[in-house]
C-alpha positions as CSV (number, residue, x, y, z in Angstrom):
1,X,68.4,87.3,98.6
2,X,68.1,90.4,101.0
3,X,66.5,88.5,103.4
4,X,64.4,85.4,104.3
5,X,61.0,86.6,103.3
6,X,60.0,86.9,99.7
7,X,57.0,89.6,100.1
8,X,59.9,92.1,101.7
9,X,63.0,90.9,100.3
10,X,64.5,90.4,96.9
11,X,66.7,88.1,95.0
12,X,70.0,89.3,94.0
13,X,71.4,86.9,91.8
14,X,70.5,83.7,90.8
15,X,72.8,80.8,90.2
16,X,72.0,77.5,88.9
17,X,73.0,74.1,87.6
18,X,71.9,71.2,85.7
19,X,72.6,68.3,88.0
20,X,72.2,65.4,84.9
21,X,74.8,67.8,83.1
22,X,76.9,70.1,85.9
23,X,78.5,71.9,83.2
24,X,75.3,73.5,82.2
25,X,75.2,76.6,84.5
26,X,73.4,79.7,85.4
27,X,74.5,82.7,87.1
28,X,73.1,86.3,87.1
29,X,73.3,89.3,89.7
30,X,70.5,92.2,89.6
31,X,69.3,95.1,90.8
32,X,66.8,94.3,93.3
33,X,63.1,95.5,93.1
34,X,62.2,98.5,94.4
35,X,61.4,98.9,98.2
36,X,62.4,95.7,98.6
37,X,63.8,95.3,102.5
38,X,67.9,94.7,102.9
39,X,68.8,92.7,105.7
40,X,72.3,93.3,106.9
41,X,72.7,89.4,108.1
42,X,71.4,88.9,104.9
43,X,74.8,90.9,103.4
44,X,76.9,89.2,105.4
45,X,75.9,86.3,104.1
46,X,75.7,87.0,100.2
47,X,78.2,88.9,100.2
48,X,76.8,91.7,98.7
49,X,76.2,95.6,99.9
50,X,74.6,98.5,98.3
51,X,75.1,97.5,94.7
52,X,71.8,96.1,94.7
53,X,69.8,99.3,94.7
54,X,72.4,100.7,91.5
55,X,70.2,101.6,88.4
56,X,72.8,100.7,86.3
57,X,72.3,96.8,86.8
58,X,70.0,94.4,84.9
59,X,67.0,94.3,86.9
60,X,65.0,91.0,88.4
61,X,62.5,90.8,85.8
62,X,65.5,90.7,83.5
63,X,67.1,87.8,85.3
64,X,64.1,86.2,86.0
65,X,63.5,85.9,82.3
66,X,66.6,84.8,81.5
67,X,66.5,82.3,84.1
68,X,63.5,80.7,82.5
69,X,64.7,80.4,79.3
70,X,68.4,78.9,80.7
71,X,65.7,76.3,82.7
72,X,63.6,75.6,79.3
73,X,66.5,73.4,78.0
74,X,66.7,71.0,81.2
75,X,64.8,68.0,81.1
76,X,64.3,68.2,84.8
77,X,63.1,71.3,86.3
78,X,62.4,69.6,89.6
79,X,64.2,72.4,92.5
80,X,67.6,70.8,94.1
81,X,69.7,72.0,96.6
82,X,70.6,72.7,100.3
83,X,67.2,74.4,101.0
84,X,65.5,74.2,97.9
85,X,61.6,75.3,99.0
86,X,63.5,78.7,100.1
87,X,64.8,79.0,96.4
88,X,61.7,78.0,95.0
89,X,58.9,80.7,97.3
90,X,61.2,83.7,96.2
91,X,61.6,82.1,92.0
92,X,57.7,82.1,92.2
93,X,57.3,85.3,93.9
94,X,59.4,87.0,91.4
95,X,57.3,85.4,88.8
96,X,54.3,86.6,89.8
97,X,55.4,90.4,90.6
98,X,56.2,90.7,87.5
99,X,53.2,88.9,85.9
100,X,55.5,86.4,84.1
101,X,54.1,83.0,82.6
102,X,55.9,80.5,84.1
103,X,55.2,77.5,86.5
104,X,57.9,76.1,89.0
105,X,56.9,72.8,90.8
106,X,56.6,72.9,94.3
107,X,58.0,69.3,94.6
108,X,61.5,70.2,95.4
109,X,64.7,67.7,96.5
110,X,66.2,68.4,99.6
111,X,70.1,67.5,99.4
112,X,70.7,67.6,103.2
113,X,67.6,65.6,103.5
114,X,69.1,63.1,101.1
115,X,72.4,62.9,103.1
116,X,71.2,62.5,106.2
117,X,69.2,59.5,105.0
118,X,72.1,58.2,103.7
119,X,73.8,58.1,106.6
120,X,71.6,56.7,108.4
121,X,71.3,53.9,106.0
122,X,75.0,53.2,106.4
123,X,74.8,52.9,110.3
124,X,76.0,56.4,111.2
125,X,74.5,58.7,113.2
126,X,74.4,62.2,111.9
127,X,76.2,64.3,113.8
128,X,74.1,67.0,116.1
129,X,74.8,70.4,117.3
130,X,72.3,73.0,119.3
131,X,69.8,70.2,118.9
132,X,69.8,70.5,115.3
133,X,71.7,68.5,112.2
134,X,75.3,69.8,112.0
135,X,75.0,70.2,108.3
136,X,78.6,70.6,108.5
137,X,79.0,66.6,109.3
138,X,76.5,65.7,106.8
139,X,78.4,64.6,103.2
């Protein structure tokens, strides 16, 4: 995304996976939508830079849409990931700016969440840094 907030910023790719079958994948990069806000953090973090904003590229709606049909052939649509409720807002904002029929569940499954009760289920105290999980010591 360009940023953390899904009202200002835009998705600019999307890449997914069946977790039941891994080698079922997804991955699209767009053009974002128009006026949408670009954080530089944001870029330094996806990787990306002005190449959102070229006219050339397959727009959102386009990879929203192909998302959805990719997603229609999984059994189990449930959200999964590092921070999947982050994932999910900007999916179901894209969906409705565009109009676009389409439900995604707000139940979602929170890998680091999983992890970190897994340690703890094995005796070992997840590691800690800034007064936070170190996701880096959580596998």
């Amino acid at each position: 995304t360009t940023g953390l907030e899904p009202k200002k910023n835009s998705i600019g790719s999307i890449g997914a996976l069946d977790f039941s079958n891994p080698s079922y994948q997804f991955y699209e990069e767009c053009r974002i939508w128009d006026g949408a806000e670009i954080s530089q953090q944001a870029l330094e973090i996806n990787g990306f830079r002005e190449e959102l904003r070229n006219p050339d590229k397959q727009s959102l709606e386009t990879i929203i849409k192909k998302f959805i049909e990719w997603a229609d052939e999984i059994e189990d649509k449930t959200p999964a990931g590092e921070n999947p409720s982050f994932d999910r807002d900007f999916l179901i904002d894209s969906i409705g700016r565009y109009n676009i029929q389409y439900r995604i569940f707000h139940k979602t499954i929170d890998l680091h969440s999983l992890a970190y009760a897994n340690h703890l289920k094995r005796g070992i105290i997840p590691p800690t840094k800034n007064g936070r999980t170190d996701k880096s010591g959580i596998r």
